[in-house]
Backbone as a chain_set.jsonl record, in Angstrom:
{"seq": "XXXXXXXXXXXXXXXXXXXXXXXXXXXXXXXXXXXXXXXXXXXXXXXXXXXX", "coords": {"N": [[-7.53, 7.043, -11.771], [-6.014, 6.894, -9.912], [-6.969, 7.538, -7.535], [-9.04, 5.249, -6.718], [-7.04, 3.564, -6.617], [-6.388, 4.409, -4.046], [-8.491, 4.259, -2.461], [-8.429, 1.282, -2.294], [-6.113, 0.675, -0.905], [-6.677, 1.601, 1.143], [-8.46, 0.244, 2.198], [-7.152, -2.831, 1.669], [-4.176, -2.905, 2.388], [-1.458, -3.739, 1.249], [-2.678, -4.559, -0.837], [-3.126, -2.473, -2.335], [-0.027, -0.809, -2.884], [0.352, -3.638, -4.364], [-0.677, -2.982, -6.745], [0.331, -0.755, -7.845], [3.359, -1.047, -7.937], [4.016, -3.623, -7.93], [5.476, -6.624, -7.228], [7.501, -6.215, -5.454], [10.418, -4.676, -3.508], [9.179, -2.591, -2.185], [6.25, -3.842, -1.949], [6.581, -6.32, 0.063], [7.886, -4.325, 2.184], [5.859, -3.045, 3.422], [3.351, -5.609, 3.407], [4.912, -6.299, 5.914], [4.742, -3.857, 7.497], [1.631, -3.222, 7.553], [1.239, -6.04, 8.856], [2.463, -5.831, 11.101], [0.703, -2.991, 12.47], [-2.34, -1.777, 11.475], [-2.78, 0.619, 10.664], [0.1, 2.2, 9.957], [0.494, 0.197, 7.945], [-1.313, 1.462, 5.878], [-0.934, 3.895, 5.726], [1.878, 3.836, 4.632], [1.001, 2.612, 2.4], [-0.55, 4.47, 1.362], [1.316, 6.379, 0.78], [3.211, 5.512, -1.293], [1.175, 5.106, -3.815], [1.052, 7.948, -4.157], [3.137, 9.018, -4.366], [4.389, 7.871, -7.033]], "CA": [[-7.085, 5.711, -11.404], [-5.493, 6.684, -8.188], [-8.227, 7.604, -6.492], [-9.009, 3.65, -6.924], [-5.729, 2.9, -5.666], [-5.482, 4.56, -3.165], [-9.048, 3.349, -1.944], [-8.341, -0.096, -2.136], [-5.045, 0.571, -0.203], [-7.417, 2.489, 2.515], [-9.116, -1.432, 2.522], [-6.315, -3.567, 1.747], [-3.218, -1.656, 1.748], [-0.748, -4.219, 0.328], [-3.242, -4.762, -2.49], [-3.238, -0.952, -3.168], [0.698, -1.757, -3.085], [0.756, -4.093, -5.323], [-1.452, -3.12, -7.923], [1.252, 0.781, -8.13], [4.035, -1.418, -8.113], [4.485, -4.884, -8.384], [5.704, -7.483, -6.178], [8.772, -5.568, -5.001], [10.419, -4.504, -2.102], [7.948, -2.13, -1.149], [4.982, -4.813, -1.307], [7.199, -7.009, 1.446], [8.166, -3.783, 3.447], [3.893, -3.321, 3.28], [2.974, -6.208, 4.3], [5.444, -6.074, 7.009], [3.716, -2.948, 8.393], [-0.002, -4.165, 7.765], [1.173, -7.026, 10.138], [2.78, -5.01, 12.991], [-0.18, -2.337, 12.608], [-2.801, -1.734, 10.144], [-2.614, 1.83, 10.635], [1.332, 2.021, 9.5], [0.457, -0.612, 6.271], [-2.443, 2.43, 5.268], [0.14, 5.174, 5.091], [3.04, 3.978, 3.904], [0.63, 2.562, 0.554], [-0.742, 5.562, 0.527], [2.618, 7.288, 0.262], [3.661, 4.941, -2.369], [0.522, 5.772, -4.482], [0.862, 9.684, -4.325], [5.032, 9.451, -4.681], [4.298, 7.688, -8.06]], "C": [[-6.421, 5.718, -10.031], [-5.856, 6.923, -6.983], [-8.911, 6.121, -6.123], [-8.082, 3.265, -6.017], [-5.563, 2.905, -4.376], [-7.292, 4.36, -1.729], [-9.36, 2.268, -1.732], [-7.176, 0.045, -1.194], [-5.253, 1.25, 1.37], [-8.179, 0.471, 3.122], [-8.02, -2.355, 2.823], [-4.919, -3.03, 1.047], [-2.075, -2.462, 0.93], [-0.873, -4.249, -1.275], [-3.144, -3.191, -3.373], [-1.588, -0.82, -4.048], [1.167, -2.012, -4.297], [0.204, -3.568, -6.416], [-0.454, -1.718, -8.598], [2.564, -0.012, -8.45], [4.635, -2.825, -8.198], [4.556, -5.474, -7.346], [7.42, -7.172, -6.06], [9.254, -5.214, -3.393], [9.535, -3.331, -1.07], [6.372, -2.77, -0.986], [5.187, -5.146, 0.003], [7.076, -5.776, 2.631], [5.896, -3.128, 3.82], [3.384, -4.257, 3.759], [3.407, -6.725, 5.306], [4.419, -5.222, 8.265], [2.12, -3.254, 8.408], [0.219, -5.239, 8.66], [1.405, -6.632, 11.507], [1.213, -3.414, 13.314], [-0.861, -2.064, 11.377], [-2.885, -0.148, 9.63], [-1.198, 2.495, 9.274], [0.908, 1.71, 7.88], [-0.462, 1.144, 5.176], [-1.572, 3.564, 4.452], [1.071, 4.736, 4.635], [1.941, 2.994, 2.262], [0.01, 3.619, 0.286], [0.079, 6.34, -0.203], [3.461, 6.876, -0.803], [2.745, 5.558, -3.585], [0.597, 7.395, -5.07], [2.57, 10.228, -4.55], [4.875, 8.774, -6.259], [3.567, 8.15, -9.081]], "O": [[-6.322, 4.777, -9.244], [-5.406, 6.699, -5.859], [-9.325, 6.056, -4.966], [-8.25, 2.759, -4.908], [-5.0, 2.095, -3.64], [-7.193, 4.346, -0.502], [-10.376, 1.986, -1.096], [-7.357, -0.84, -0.358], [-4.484, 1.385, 2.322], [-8.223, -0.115, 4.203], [-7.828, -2.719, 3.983], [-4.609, -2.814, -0.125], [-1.695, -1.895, -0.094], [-0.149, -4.128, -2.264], [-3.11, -2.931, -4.575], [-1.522, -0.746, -5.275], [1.882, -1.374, -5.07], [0.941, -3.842, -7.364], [-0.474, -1.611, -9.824], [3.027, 0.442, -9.496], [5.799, -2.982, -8.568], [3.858, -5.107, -6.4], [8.326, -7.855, -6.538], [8.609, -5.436, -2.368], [9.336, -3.239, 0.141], [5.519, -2.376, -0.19], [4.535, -4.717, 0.955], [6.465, -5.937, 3.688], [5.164, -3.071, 4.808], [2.758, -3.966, 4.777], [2.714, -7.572, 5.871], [3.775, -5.566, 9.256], [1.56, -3.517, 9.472], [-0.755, -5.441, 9.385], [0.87, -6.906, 12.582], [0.964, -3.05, 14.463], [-0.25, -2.07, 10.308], [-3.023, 0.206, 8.459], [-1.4, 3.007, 8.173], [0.928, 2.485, 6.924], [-0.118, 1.621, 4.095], [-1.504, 3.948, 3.285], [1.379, 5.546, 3.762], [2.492, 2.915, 1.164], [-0.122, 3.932, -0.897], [-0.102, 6.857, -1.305], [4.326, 7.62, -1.264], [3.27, 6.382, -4.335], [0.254, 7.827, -6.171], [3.038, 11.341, -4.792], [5.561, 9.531, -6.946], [3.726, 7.689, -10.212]]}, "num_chains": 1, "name": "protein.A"}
């Protein structure tokens, strides 16, 4: 399943995100970084995915 995750969060990284944790403060600080770079948004949901 997190091989899933963590290729949807390679696509749309909030959605990867949300789907590990909810609509919390690491969605917001996510789609923070997906707005200032999409690079940034990629890794920090990846690093959410693989820390959970």
């Amino acid at each position: 399943m997190d091989l899933i995750r963590i290729l949807i969060a390679i696509l749309l990284p909030p959605l990867g995100v949300f789907l590990q944790v909810g609509i919390g403060k690491h969605f917001w600080i996510n789609i923070v970084l997906t707005l200032l770079g999409y690079i940034p948004g990629i890794v920090h949901a990846v690093w959410i995915i693989a820390k959970r």
